[in-house]
N, C-alpha and C positions, 0 to 999 in steps of 0.2 A: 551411509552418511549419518554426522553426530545430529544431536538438535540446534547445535549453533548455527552450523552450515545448515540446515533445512531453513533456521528464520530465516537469516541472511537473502537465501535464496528466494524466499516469496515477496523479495522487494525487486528481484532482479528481471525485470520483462514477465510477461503473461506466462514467456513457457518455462521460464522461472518459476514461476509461480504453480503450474501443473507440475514439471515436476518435483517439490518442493510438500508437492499436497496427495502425490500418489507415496513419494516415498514416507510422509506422513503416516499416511495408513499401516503402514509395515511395521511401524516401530512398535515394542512390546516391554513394557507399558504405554498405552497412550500418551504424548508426550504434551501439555499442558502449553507450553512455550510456544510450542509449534503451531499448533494450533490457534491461540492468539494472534501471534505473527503473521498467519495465515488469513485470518478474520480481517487485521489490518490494511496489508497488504492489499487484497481484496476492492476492497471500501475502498483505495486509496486509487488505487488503477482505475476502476469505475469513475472515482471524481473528477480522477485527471482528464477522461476522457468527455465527460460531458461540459468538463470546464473548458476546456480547448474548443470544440463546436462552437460553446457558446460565445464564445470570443471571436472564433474566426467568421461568425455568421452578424456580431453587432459591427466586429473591424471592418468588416464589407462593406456594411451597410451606410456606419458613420466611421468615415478615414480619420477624421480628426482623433478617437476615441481608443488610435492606434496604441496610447502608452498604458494600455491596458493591457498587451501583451507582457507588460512587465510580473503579474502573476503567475505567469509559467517560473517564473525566477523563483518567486516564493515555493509555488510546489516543489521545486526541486529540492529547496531547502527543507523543507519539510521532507521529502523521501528520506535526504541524509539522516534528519531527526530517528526517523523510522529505519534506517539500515543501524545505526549508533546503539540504540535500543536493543537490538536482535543481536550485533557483533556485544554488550554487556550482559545479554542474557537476562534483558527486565523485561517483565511484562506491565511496559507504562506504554499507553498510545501517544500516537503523534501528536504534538502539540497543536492547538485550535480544530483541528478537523479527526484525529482519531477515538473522542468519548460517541460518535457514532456510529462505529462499528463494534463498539465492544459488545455489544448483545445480540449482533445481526449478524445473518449467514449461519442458520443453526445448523444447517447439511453438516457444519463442518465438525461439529462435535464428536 
């Protein structure tokens, strides 16, 4: 697999994302891109996941506070932001939420 399809791939589900970071390793030179994308991606699953709890645990709680569920919309929008990136081949993060992955996840260097 190129570098393109590797970024591409570490936006696409978790096991997207493994295998996107195994074939990673293989490529010779290290590939810069990839690894970025990677970092991203990462970051970005993680937030999705503790955003969603957190949502489904105040939506319980307080029903009225239901049109909060409206930020899944937004991440989603954002993922596109972050697949758009990876299919151009830039190393820019996701807009409002990826300037904190850029330095996190050193394993992956």
């Amino acid at each position: 697999m190129n570098q393109k399809t590797l970024s591409i791939l570490s936006y696409v589900t978790i096991i997207g994302w493994v295998i996107a970071y195994i074939k990673g390793k293989e490529l010779q030179p290290k590939s810069e891109l990839v690894t970025y994308h990677l970092k991203q991606g990462l970051g970005f699953f993680i937030l999705t996941i503790v955003v969603n709890i957190i949502l489904s645990v105040v939506t319980h709680i307080i029903p009225a506070l239901s049109m909060l569920s409206y930020l899944s919309l937004i991440l989603f929008v954002l993922w596109v932001f972050g697949i758009i990136n990876a299919v151009n081949e830039q190393k820019k993060p996701i807009p409002l939420i990826g300037a904190m992955f850029e330095n996190k996840f050193s394993f992956l260097v």
